[in-house]
C-alpha positions in Angstrom: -62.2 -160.4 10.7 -61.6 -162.2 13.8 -63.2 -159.5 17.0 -63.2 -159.5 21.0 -65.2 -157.5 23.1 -63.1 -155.0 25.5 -64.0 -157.3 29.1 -62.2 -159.7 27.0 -59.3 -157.9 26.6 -59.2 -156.3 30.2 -59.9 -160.4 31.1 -56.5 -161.4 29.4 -54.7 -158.1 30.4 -56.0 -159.4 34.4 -54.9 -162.6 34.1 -51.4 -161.4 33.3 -51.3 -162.5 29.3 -49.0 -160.9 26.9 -50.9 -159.3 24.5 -50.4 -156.7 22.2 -52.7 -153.8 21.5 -52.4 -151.0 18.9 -54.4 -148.1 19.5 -55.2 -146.5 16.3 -56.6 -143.3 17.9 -55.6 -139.8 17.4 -52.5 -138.9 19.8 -55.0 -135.9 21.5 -57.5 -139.2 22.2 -55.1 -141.5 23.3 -53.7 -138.4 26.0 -57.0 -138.5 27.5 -56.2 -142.6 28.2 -55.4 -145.6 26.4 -55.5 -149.0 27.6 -52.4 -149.7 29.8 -49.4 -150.9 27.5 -51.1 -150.0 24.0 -49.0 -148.6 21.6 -50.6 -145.3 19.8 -50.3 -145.9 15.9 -53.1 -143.2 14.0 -54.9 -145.0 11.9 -53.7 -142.3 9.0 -50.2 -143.7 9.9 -50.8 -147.7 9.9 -49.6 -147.7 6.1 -46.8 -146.1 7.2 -45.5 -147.9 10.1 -46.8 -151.3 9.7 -43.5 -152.9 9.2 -43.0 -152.0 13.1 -45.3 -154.6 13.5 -44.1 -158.4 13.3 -46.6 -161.0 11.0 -45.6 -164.0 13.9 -47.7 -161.5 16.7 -51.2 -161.0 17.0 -52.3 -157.6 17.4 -55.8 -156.5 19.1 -57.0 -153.5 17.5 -58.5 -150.3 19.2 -60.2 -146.9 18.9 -63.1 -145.3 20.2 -65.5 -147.1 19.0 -64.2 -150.1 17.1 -65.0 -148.4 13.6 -61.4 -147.3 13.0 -59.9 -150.4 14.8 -61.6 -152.4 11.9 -60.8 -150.7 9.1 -56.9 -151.1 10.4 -58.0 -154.9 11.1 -59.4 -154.8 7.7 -56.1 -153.3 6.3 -53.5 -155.2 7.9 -55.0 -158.8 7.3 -54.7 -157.6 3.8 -51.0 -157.7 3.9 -51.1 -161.1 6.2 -50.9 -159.4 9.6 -53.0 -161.9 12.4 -54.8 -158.9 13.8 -57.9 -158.9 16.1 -60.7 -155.8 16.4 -61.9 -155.0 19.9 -65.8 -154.3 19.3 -66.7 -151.1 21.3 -63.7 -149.4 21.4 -62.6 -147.6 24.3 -66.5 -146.5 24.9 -66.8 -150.0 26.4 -63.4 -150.4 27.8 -64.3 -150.7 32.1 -60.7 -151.9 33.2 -57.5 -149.3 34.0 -56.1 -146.6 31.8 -53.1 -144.7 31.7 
């Protein structure tokens, strides 16, 4: 499972890269502040809603504390999804939220 760390993410998010981050948190975690432009997908629901997500993308993975993130890394790679887990979670996330 391929990973980042979170200054890498807020590095790419500051240097103006599209990228794409699902947050797998609960929705009353995620309303306390996500990482601008995540989209919120409970990890309870990625079995569910994965085919919102296109195969061609990667995807950085998020949660608290990167637990979660990985087992939805874990669980989408199994069905050929190029998906990325952010070590730390939002613990160690430093840049903006919203």
């Amino acid at each position: 499972m391929k990973a980042m760390t979170a200054k890498e993410v807020e590095t790419l998010l500051n240097e103006g890269t599209a990228i794409d981050i699902i947050d797998v948190r609960e929705v009353d975690e995620v309303a306390a502040g996500k990482i601008p432009g995540a989209v919120n997908i409970p990890l309870g629901l990625i079995e569910f809603r994965m085919h919102e997500l296109d195969k061609s993308k990667e995807y950085i993975m998020v949660c608290r504390s990167g637990g979660r993130s990985g087992s939805a890394s874990q669980f989408l790679e199994s069905y050929g999804y190029n998906v990325i887990n952010m070590t730390g979670g939002m613990l160690s996330w430093e840049g903006k939220t919203e």
